[in-house]
N, C-alpha and C positions, 0 to 999 in steps of 0.2 A: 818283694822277697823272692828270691830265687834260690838254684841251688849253693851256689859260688856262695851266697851271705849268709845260708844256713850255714855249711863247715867250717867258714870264717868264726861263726859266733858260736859254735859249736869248740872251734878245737881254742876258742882265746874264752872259752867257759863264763859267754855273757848270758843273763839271764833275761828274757822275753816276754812282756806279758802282753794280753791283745783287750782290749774295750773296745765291745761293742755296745753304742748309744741307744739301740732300739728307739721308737715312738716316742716323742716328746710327754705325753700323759704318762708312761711309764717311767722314765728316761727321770724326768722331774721328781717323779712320787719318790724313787730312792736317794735322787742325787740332790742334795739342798745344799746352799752356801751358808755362811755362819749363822744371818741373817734369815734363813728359814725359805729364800726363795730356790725357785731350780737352777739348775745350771746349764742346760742343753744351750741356752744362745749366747753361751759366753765364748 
């Protein structure tokens, strides 16, 4: 990400979000699949 792809998605009004995965123990504890397991090594 630089400047040039901020004002691009800035002036065509795209919306951004960022995940960060942290630690797999923590990473895991919030993120489950349907099935109850984590999801970091997917």
């Amino acid at each position: 990400m630089n400047t040039e792809w901020c004002a691009f998605l800035k002036e065509h009004e795209f919306l951004v979000g960022i995940s960060i995965d942290g630690p797999q123990e923590l990473h895991d504890r919030y993120r489950r699949s349907n099935s109850g397991n984590g999801t970091l090594q997917k």
